[in-house]
N, C-alpha and C positions, 0 to 999 in steps of 0.2 A: 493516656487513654488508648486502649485499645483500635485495633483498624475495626472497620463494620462496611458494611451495607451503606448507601443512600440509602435513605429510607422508600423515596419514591421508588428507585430501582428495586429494591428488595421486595416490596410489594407484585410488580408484573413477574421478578423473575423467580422467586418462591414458589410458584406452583409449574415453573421446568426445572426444577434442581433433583428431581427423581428421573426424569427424562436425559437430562445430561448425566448423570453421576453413572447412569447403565450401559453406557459408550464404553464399546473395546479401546483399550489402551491401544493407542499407536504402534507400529513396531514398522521397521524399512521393510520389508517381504510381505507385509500385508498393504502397502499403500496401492497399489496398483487393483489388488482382487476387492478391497474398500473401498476406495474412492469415490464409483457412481453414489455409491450409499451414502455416504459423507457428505456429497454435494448434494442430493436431494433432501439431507437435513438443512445445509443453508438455503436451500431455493426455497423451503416453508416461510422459513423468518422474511425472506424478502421481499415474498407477495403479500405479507403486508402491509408493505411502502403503498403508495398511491399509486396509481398506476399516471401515464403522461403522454398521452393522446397528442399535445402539443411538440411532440419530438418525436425525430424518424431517424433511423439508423439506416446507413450505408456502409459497405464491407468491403476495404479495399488488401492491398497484400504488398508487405515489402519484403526483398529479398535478404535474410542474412548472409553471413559472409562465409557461411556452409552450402550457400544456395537455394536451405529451406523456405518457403514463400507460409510470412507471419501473416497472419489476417488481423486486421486493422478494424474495428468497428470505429466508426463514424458517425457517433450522438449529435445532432445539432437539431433546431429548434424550428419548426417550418417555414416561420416566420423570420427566419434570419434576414439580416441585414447583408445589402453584398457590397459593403466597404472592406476592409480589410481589417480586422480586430484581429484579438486574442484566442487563441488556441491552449489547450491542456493533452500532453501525451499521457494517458494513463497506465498504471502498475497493479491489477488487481489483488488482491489477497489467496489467503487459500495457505499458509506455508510454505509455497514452492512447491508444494506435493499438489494440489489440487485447486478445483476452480478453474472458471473459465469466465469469457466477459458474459456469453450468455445466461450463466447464473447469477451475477453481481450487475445484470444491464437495467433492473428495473430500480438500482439506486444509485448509478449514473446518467441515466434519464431524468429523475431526480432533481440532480443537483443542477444536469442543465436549464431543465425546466425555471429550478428558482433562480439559477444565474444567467441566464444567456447566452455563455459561455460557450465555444463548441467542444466537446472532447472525444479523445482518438484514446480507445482503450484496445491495449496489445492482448492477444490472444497468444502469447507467448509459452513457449515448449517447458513442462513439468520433468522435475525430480520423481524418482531415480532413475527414469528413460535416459534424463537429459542430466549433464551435472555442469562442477564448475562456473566456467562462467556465460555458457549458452543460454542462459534466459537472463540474463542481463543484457548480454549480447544482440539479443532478440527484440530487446527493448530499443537498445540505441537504435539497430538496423531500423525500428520503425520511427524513431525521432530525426534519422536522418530523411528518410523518407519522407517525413511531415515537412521538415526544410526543402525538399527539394521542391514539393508541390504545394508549397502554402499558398501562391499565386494564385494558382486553378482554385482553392479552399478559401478563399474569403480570408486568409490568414495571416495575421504581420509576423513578418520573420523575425521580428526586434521584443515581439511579444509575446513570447511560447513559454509555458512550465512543465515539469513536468511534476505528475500529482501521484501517490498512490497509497493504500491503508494496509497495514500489519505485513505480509512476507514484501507485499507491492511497493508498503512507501521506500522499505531498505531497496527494493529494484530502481526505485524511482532516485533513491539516493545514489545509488551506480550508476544510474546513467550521466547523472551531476556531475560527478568525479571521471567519465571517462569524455564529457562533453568540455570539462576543462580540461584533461590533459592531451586531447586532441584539437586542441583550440578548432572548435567547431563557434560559427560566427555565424550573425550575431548571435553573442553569448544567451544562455537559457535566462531568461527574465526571474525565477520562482521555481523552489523546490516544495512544494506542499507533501510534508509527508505526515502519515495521519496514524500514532501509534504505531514507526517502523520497529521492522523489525531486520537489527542491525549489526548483532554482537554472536558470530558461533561459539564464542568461549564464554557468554550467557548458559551456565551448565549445572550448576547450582542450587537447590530451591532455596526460597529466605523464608524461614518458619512463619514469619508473622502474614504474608501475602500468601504463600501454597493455598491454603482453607478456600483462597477465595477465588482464584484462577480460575480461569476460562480455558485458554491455552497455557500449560503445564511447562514445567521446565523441561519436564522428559518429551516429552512433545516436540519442543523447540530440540534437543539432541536428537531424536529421529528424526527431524527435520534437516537439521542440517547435514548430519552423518547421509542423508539421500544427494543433498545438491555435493557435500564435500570428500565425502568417505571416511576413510581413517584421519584423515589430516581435520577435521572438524572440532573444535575445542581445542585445541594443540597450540600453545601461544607463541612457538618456534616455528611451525609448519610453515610453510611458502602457499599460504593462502591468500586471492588477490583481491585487494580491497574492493576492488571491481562489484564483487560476490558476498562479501562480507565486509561496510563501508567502515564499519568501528574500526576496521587494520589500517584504513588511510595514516599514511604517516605524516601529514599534511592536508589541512581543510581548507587553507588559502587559496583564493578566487573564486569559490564555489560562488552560487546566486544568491539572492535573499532566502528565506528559508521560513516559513509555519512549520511550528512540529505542535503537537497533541498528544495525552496519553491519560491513560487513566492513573488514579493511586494505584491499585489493584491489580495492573497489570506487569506481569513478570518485565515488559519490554522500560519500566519505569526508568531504571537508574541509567541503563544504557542511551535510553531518549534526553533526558536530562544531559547528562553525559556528553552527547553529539552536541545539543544545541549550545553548552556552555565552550566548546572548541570552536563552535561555530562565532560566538559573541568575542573570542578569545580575537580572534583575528579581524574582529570589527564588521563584522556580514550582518548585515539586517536581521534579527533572528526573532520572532513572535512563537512563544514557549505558553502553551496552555496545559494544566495539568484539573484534571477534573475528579475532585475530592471522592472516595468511595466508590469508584467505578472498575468494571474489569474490562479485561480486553472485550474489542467489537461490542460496548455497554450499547451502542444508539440500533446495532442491529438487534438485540435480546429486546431492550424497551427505545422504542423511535418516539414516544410521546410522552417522556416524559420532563421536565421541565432542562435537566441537566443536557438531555440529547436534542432538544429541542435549543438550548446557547450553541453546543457545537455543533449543529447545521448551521447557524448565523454565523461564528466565528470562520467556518470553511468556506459560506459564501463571500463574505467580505476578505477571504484570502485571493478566494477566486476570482474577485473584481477588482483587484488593487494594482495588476500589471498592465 
């Protein structure tokens, strides 16, 4: 049988598929003059999340190891409790090229809202300003950050993940693999990563999924060729798993691990892929694959029955450390 549509998805997103299909193709020279633009097509979709009056944000800044000062947004709940719980370092999306948390803050507010949870989403430095492995980089800098002052934060040190969706979760997947190979203590509790995006030699299109793409194969090439250059796709090249986690040569000791994705989405085999190296080596690993759906489906339709399992599925990732 052919691939198709959820039907309920097909319905909300049928009448934007003349809206999306009129989008300039990507190219590296244009990501910087398009971007604003870019981001204020995601900021539409995301004001129609609920908005969450019940959570406040504070903006703090850790130093990376360049000495650029990352700004840390600080999602917690007003109502927080001042025991010391669980923390989420977060990896926003965007491909590396774009996004910021205050485009992606009103569904991380969100998710605190439904979980209690508090999360520190990094406002981490964009491709192709920045490349290699500087906004990975950026990320730990603020994970270590989060360790040093969990104390002051309500925060158990023994209980921090880090989370993030599409270029975010692969960031969030680097900071896993540099947080184990710098035995950073105590170990990261949870890697939630939500549809990453993992694989720069993902280069390919597959006939029967293109039709239905959200984010393109070519897409993901000018994406990476911004963070990698020439060396992106290159299955020889000395590219560091850090930046692109699919090159780990080695997944052993990483943390427990949720991964998500859709059929639909080009990120499929390589998500599949991580989590079965991940099961391979005995790591807790919770693999949900959502029938019919393409990349970012819960941001295009948030209500409908499939995006409405995987909000439940991520809170109950979110509360399980």
């Amino acid at each position: 049988m052919p691939l198709q549509f959820d039907p309920e998805f097909l319905k909300v997103f049928e009448p934007l598929i003349p809206l999306l299909s009129a989008r300039p193709k990507l190219a590296v020279q244009d990501i910087r003059p398009s971007r604003e633009g870019r981001e204020a097509g995601l900021a539409v979709f995301f004001r129609r999340l609920p908005d969450s009056p019940d959570v406040e944000q504070t903006v703090y800044h850790a130093d990376a190891p360049d000495g650029h000062q990352v700004p840390v947004y600080h999602f917690a709940k007003k109502s927080a409790s001042s025991e010391p719980g669980p923390g989420i370092l977060h990896c926003h999306g965007g491909g590396m090229i774009l996004g910021s948390v205050p485009v992606f803050s009103r569904a991380i507010a969100r998710l605190v809202s439904d979980s209690s949870v508090p999360i520190f989403s990094v406002d981490y430095r964009l491709a192709p300003e920045n490349s290699g492995t500087t906004l990975v980089e950026d990320c730990y800098a603020s994970l270590v950050w989060l360790y040093q002052n969990a104390q002051r934060l309500n925060i158990d040190p023994a209980r921090i993940a880090v989370m993030g969706e599409s270029a975010g979760g692969g960031l969030a997947a680097g900071v896993a693999l540099i947080a184990r190979d710098r035995n950073l203590q105590p170990p990261l509790a949870k890697q939630i990563l939500r549809y990453p995006m993992l694989d720069d030699q993902n280069s390919t299109a597959k006939e029967a999924i293109d039709p239905f793409t959200m984010w393109k194969v070519e897409d993901n090439v000018t994406a990476w060729t911004a963070v990698l250059g020439d060396k992106a796709g290159k299955p020889d090249a000395d590219v560091s798993p850090y930046a692109a986690p699919a090159r780990a040569k080695s997944v052993a000791g990483l943390p427990p691990a949720y991964i998500e994705v859709g059929t639909l989405d080009i990120f499929r085999d390589e998500d599949i892929t991580y989590a079965t190296r991940l099961l391979a080596e005995n790591i807790s690993t919770e693999l949900h694959l959502y029938p019919g759906l393409p990349h970012g489906f819960e941001m295009l339709a948030p209500n409908i029955p499939a995006s409405k399992r995987a909000h439940e599925n991520r809170l109950n990732a979110i509360q399980s450390f």
